[in-house]
PLY file of the C-alpha trace (Angstrom):
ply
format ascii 1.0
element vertex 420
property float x
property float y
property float z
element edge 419
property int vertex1
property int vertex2
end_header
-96.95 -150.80 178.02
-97.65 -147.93 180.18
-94.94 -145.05 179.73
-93.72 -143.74 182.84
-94.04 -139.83 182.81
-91.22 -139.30 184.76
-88.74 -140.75 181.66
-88.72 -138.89 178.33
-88.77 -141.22 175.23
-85.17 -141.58 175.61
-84.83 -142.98 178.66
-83.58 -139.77 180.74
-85.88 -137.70 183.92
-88.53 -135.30 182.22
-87.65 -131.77 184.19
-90.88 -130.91 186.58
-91.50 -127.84 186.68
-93.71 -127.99 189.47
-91.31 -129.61 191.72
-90.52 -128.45 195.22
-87.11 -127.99 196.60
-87.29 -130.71 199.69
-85.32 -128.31 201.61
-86.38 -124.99 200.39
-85.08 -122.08 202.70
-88.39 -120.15 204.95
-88.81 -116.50 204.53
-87.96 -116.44 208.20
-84.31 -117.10 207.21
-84.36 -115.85 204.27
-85.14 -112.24 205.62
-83.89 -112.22 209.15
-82.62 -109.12 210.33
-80.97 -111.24 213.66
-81.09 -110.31 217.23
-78.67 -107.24 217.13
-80.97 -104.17 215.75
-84.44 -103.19 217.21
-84.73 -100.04 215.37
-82.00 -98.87 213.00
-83.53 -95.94 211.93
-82.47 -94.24 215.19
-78.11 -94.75 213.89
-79.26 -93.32 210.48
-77.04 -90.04 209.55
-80.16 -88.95 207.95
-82.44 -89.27 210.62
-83.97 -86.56 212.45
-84.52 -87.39 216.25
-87.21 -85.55 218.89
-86.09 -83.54 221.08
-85.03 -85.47 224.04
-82.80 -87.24 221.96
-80.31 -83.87 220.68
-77.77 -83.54 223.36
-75.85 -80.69 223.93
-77.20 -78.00 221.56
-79.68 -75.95 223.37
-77.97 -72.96 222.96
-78.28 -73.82 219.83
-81.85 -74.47 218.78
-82.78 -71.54 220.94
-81.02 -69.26 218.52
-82.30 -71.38 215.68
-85.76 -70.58 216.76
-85.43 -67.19 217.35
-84.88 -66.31 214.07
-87.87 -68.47 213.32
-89.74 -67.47 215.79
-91.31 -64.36 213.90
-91.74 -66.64 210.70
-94.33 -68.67 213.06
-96.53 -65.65 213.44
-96.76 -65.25 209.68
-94.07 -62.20 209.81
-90.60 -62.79 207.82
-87.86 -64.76 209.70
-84.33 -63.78 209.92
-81.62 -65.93 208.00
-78.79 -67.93 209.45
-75.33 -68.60 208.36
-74.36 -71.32 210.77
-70.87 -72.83 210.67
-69.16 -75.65 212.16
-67.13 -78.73 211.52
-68.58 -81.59 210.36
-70.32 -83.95 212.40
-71.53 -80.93 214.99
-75.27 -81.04 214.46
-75.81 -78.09 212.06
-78.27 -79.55 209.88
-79.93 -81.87 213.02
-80.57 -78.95 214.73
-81.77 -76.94 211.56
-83.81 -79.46 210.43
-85.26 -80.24 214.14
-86.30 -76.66 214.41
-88.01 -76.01 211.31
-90.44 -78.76 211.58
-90.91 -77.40 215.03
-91.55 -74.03 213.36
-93.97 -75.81 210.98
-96.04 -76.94 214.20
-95.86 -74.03 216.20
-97.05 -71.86 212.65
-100.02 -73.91 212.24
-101.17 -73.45 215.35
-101.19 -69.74 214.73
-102.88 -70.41 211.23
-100.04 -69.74 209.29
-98.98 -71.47 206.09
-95.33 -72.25 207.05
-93.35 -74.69 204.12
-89.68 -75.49 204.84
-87.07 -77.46 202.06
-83.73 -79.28 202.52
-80.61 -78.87 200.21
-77.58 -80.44 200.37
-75.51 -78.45 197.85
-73.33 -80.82 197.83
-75.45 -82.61 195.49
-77.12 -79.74 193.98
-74.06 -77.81 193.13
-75.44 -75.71 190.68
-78.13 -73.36 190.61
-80.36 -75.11 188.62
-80.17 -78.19 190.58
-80.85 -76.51 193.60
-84.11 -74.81 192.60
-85.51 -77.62 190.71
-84.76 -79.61 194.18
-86.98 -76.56 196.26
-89.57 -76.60 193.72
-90.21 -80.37 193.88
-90.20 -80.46 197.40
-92.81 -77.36 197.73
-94.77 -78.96 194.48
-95.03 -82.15 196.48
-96.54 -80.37 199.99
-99.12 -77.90 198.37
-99.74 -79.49 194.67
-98.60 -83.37 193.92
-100.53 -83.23 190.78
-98.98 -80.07 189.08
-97.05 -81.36 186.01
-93.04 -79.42 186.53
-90.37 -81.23 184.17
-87.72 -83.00 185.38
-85.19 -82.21 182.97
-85.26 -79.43 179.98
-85.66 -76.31 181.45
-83.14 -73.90 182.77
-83.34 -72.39 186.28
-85.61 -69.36 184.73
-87.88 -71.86 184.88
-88.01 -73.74 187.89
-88.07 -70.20 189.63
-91.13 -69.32 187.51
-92.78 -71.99 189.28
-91.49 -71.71 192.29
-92.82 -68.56 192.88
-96.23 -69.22 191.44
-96.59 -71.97 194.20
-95.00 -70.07 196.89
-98.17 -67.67 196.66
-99.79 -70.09 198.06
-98.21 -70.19 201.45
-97.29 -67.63 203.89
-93.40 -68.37 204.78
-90.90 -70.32 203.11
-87.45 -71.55 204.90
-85.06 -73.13 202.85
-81.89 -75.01 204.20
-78.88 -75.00 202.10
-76.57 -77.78 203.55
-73.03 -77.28 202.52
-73.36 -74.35 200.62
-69.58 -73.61 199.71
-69.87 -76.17 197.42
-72.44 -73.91 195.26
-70.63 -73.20 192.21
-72.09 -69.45 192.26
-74.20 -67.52 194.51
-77.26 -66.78 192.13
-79.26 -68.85 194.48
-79.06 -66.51 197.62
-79.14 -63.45 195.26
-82.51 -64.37 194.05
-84.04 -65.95 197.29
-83.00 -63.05 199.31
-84.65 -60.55 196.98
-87.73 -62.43 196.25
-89.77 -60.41 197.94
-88.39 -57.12 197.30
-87.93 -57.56 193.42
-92.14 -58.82 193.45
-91.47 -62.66 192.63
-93.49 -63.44 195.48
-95.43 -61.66 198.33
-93.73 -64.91 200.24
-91.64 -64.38 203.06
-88.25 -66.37 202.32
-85.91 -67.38 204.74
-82.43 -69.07 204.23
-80.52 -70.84 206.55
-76.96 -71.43 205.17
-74.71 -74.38 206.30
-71.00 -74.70 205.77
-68.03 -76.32 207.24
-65.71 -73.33 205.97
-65.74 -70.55 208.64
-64.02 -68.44 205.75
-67.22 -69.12 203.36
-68.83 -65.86 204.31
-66.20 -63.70 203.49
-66.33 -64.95 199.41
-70.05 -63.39 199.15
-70.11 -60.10 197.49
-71.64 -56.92 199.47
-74.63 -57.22 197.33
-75.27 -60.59 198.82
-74.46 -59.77 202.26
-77.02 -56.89 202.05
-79.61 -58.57 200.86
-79.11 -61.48 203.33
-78.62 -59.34 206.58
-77.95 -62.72 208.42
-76.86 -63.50 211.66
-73.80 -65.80 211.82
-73.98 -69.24 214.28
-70.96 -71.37 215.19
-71.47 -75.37 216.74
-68.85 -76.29 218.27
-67.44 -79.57 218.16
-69.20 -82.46 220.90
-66.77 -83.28 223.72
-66.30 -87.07 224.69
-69.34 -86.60 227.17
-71.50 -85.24 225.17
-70.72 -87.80 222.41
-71.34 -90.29 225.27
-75.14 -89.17 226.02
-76.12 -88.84 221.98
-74.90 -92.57 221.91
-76.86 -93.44 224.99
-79.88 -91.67 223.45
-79.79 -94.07 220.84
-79.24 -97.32 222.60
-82.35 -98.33 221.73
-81.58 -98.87 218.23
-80.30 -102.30 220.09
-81.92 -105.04 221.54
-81.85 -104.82 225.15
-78.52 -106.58 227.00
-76.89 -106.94 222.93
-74.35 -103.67 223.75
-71.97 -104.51 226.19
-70.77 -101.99 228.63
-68.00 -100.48 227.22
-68.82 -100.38 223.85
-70.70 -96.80 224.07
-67.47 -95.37 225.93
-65.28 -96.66 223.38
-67.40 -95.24 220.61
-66.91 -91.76 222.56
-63.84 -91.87 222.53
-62.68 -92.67 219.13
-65.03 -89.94 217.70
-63.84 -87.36 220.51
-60.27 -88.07 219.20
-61.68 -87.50 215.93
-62.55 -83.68 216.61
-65.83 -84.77 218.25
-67.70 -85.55 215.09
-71.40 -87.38 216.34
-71.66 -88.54 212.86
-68.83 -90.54 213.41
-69.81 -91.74 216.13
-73.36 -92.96 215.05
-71.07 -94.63 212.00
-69.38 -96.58 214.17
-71.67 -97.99 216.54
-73.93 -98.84 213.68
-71.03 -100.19 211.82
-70.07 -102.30 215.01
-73.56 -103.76 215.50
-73.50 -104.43 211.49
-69.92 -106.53 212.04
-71.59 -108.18 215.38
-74.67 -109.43 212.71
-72.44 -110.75 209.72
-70.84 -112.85 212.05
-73.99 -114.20 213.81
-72.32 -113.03 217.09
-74.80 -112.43 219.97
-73.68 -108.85 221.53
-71.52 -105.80 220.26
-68.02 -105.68 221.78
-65.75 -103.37 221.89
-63.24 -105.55 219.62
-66.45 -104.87 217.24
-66.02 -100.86 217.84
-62.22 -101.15 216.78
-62.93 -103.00 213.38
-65.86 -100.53 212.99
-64.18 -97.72 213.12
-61.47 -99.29 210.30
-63.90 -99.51 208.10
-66.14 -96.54 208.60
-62.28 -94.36 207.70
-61.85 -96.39 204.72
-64.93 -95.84 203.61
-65.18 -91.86 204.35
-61.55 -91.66 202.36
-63.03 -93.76 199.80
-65.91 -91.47 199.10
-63.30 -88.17 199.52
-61.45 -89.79 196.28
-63.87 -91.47 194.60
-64.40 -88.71 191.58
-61.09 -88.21 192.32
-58.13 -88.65 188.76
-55.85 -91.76 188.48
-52.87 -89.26 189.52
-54.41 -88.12 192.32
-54.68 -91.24 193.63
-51.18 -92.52 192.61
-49.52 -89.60 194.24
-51.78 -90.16 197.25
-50.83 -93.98 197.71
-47.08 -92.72 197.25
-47.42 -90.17 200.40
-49.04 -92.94 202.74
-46.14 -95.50 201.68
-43.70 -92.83 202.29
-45.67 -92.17 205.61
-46.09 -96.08 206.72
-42.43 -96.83 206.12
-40.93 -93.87 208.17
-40.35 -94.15 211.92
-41.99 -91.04 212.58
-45.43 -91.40 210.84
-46.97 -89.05 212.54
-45.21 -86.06 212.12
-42.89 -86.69 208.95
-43.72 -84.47 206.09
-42.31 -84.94 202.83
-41.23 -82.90 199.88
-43.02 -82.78 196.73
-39.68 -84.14 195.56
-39.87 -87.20 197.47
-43.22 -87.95 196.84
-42.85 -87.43 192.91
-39.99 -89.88 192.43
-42.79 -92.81 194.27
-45.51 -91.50 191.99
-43.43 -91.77 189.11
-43.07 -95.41 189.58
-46.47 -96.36 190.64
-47.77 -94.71 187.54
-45.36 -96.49 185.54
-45.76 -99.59 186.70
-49.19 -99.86 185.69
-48.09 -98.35 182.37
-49.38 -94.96 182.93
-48.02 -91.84 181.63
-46.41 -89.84 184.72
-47.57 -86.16 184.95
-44.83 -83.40 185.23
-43.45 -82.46 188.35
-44.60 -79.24 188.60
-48.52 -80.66 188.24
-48.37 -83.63 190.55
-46.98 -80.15 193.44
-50.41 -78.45 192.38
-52.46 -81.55 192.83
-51.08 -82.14 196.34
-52.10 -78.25 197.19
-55.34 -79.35 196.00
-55.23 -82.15 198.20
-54.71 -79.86 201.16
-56.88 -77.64 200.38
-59.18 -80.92 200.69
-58.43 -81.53 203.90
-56.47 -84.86 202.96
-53.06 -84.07 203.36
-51.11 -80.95 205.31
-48.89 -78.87 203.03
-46.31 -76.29 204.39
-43.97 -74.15 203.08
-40.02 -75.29 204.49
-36.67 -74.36 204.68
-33.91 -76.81 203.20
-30.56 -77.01 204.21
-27.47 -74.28 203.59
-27.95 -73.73 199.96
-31.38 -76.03 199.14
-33.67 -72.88 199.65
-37.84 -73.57 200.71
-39.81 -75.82 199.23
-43.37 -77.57 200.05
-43.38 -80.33 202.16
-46.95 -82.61 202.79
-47.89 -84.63 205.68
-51.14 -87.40 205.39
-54.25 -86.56 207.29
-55.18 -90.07 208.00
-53.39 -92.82 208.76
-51.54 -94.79 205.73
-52.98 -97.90 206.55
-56.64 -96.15 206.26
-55.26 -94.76 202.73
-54.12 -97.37 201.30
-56.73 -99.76 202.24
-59.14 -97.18 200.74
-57.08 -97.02 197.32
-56.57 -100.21 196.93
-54.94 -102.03 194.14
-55.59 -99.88 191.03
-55.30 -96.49 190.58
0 1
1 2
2 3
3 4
4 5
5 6
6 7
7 8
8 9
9 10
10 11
11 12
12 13
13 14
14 15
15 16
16 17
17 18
18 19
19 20
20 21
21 22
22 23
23 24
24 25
25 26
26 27
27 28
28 29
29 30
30 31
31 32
32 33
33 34
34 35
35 36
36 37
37 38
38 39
39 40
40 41
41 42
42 43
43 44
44 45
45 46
46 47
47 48
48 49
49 50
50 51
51 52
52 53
53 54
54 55
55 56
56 57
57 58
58 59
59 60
60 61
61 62
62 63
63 64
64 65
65 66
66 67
67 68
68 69
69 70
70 71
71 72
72 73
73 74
74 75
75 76
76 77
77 78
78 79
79 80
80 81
81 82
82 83
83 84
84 85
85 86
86 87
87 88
88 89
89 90
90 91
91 92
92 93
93 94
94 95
95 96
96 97
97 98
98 99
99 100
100 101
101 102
102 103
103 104
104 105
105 106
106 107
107 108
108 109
109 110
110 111
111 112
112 113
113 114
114 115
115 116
116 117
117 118
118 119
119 120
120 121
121 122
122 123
123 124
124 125
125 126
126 127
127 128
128 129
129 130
130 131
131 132
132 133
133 134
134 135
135 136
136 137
137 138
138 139
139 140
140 141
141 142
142 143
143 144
144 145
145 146
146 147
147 148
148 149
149 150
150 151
151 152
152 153
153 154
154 155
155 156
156 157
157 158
158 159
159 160
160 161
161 162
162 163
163 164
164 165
165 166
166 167
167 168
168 169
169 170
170 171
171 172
172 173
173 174
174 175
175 176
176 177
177 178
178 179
179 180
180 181
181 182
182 183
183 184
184 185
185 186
186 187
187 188
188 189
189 190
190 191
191 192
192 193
193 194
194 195
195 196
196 197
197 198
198 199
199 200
200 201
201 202
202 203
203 204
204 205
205 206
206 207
207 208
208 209
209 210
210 211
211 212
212 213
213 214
214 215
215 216
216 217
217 218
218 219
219 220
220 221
221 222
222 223
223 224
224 225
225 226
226 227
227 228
228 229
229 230
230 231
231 232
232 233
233 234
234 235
235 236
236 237
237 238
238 239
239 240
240 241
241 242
242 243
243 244
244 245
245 246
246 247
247 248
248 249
249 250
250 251
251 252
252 253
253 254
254 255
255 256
256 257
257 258
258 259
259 260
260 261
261 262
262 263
263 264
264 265
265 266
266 267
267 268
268 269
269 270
270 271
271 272
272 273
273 274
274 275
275 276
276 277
277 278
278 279
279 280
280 281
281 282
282 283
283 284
284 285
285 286
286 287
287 288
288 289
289 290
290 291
291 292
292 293
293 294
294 295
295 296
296 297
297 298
298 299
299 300
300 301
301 302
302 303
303 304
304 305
305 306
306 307
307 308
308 309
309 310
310 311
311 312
312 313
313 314
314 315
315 316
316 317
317 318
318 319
319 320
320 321
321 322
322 323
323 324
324 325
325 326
326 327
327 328
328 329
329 330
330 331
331 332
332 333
333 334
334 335
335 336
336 337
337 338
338 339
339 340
340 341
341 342
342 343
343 344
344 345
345 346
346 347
347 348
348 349
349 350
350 351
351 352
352 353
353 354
354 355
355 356
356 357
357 358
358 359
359 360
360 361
361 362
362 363
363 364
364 365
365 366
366 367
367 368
368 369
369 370
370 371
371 372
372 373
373 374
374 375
375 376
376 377
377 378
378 379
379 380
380 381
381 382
382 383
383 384
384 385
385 386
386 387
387 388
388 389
389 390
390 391
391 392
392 393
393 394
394 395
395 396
396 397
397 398
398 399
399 400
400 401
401 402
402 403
403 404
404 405
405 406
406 407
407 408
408 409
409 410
410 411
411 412
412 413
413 414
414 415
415 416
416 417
417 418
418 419
């Protein structure tokens, strides 16, 4: 008797290994991208767009590239401390002009090298020169050997300078720079040259959203720097409309329907004119439109975009944020979403303790003391997240500190969600 060899010896199906899923699902639809997006690079946060497509900042880059403008000849350029809320097109602009700079230097056969920093990553100074020397290691010398990890910021600037002589100018941005833990970093570019570390010219433009940050550098600093200060201002609802527009084609043509670039505007106009925000939310609304195998954007789209694009901007505020932080956070936006006056209803520390209390109870949590939870909601505004001002009680109840929520409680507690 012939055995069949598709039964085992007792009877049951031998497994094939070799055998092909009837059905099996194409790499067509197994990596489709839809019919929404033609190029998503262009509603990147990241991404750094030509010149016709920066709207409203020619002041701006002019200013930018004047104090470039002598680093293109080979001669040293003049640092910037630009401020400006976020969202305003500091670092665009910065960015957009030194690789202009980089162009316009090489046709004038000069060794121009310019390095991105976002401090508030690096915080440290060691993390911020290792992140410069990489990036100029990588340009002029991929195959030097620099470690990673296990040396101290001595050493990074040791080579550092060594491949600096190499080039003729250096520009370094340093994105968010109030969140540098010390200011060794601008002591020692901004004396480079003068204490012989390099016979590089060195120019630093500094970022911040803190109009106040200039006033916590020390004389020495501000000597050695002898910047120029730049404020952006935030985008109005027009100009928010025309960066937008710019960057239609990020969409399939007709997929955008005609109000959803308007209503984009004006949420992030509302929202102190922030054009990050509003590339967030169109690209968020065009994601939504896609997950739901819908064939255009709407504006219905836009509204549940811009939900989720506040959750998840408070969610990265608090995310290295402390259990208590959070509970005392979640008790200020129930306090908030339960009062008739939401919007303008502050609340004393008081108030918001005897919540706090009970939330961290409940999930069997020790409660901090009063007196802590009032110094972790200063903290808070100091953050930005909540509004703290000093109040005058009743006959006989004296001042205390009362906090209002920056965002709206249902954003908040969305973003906190169940636990702590």
């Amino acid at each position: 008797m012939t055995e069949d060899p598709s039964q085992s010896s007792d009877g049951d199906a031998a497994p094939d290994a070799d055998r092909i899923d009837p059905d099996p699902v194409s790499d067509d639809d197994l990596f489709s991208t839809g019919d929404i997006f033609a190029r998503r690079e262009l509603l990147r946060v990241g991404h750094v767009p030509d010149r016709d497509r920066i709207v409203g900042r020619d002041n701006e880059m002019q200013q930018v590239g004047n104090a470039l403008g002598p680093a293109t000849h080979g001669d040293p350029p003049r640092n910037l401390v630009i401020f400006g809320k976020t969202g305003t097109g500091k670092s665009l602009v910065s960015r957009h002009i030194c690789r202009r700079a980089r162009g316009r230097a090489e046709v004038n056969d000069v060794d121009l090298l310019h390095a991105y920093v976002d401090c508030s990553d690096a915080d440290t100074e060691t993390r911020v020169v290792r992140d410069m020397t990489f990036q100029v290691r990588d340009e002029i010398d991929p195959d030097r050997e620099i470690p990673i990890a296990g040396i101290g910021a001595s050493e990074y600037y040791r080579y550092l300078w060594n491949l600096l002589d190499e080039i003729d100018v250096f520009v370094v941005i340093l994105d968010e720079i109030d969140k540098l833990r010390d200011d060794q970093v601008l002591m020692q570019l901004s004396r480079a040259e003068e204490s012989g570390k390099t016979n590089t010219f060195v120019g630093v433009i500094s970022i911040s959203n803190k109009i106040e940050y200039r006033e916590r550098l020390n004389e020495r600093i501000n000597s050695s720097l002898q910047d120029r200060e730049l404020t952006f201002h935030p985008y109005d609802a027009e100009q928010l409309r025309n960066i937008l527009e710019n960057r239609r084609d990020a969409f399939h043509d007709g997929v955008l329907s005609k109000d959803v670039i308007p209503r984009t505007a004006a949420l992030a106009a509302r929202e102190h004119g922030d054009a990050r925000k509003a590339i967030d939310i169109l690209f968020e609304a065009g994601a939504l439109a896609e997950a739901n195998g819908d064939q255009g954007v709407t504006s219905a789209h836009v509204d549940d975009a811009q939900q989720r694009t506040e959750v998840k901007r408070f969610q990265d505020l608090v995310s290295g944020s402390t259990p208590h932080v959070k509970y005392a956070l979640r008790a200020l936006a129930l306090l908030t979403a339960q009062s008739d006056e939401s919007e303008t209803k502050m609340f004393s520390t008081s108030e918001i303790y005897s919540l706090y209390e009970r939330l961290a109870e409940r999930d069997d949590t020790k409660p901090l003391s009063h007196d802590r939870v009032y110094r972790l909601l200063k903290e808070q505004s100091f953050l930005g997240i909540t509004e703290s001002h000093l109040t005058g009680g009743g006959k006989g109840q004296g001042s205390y500190l009362a906090h209002r929520l920056m965002k709206e409680p249902e954003i908040v507690l969305e973003a906190l969600g169940s636990g702590p």
